[in-house]
C-alpha positions, 0 to 999 in steps of 0.5 A, a space after each residue: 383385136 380390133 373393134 370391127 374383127 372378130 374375136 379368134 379363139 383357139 383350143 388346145 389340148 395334147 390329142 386335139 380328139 377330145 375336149 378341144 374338139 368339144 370346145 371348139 364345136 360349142 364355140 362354133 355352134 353358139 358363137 354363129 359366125 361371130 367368132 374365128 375358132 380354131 383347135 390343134 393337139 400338142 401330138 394329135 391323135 389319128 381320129 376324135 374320140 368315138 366317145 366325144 363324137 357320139 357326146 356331142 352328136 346327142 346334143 345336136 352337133 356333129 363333129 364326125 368329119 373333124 380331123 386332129 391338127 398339129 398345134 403351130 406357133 401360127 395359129 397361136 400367133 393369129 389367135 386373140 384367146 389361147 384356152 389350153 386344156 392340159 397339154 401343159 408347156 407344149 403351147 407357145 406364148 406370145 404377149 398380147 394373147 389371153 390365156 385361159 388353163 381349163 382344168 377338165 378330165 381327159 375323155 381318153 379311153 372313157 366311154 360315153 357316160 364319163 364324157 357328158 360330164 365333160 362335155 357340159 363343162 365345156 359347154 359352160 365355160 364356153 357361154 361364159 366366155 361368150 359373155 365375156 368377148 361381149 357376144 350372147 350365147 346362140 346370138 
């Protein structure tokens, strides 16, 4: 990654339907343009969670229109920061990529209530990695 590109972040997770959706759609939001974010499942789901949409539609960010996407050795290779979220050794590596495992529940057949929690989470570590690509959170 050069100092003049952006940053490229991708989230993984085995549906892409919730917690890398989650991740993605924070970045996105308080990354404002200064990062490339991308998300793929290692056997996505047909549809994002209802309960994950509704999640993050309480603060403020709307994830309804969002598809799941079949993860490719491409986006791993045109991604700088590779964060998996439990979809084990289905994900390609390559060198030269940072690798972050999040550790997080499944929101799979959970209701609202058992998201938030997740959804907080998530929102957390992606502040702090925010801070740690050297760009400010809602910047």
């Amino acid at each position: 990654m050069s100092d003049s590109a952006k940053p490229s972040v991708l989230f993984v997770c085995v549906h892409n339907a919730g917690r890398s959706q989650m991740g993605a759609a924070f970045l996105t939001h308080l990354g404002r343009g200064h990062v490339e974010v991308r998300s793929a499942g290692s056997a996505p789901a047909e549809t994002v969670n209802p309960a994950v949409v509704e999640a993050m539609r309480e603060v403020g960010i709307d994830i309804s229109a969002r598809t799941p996407k079949l993860l490719t050795t491409d986006a791993v290779q045109a991604s700088d920061v590779v964060i998996t979220m439990g979809c084990g050794d289905a994900c390609p590596v390559f060198p030269g990529k940072l690798y972050l495992d999040w550790k997080l529940d499944d929101p799979a057949g959970q209701g609202v209530e058992a998201v938030r929690p997740i959804r907080d989470e998530i929102e957390r570590r992606v502040r702090e990695l925010l801070t740690e690509l050297g760009l400010d959170a809602g910047a």
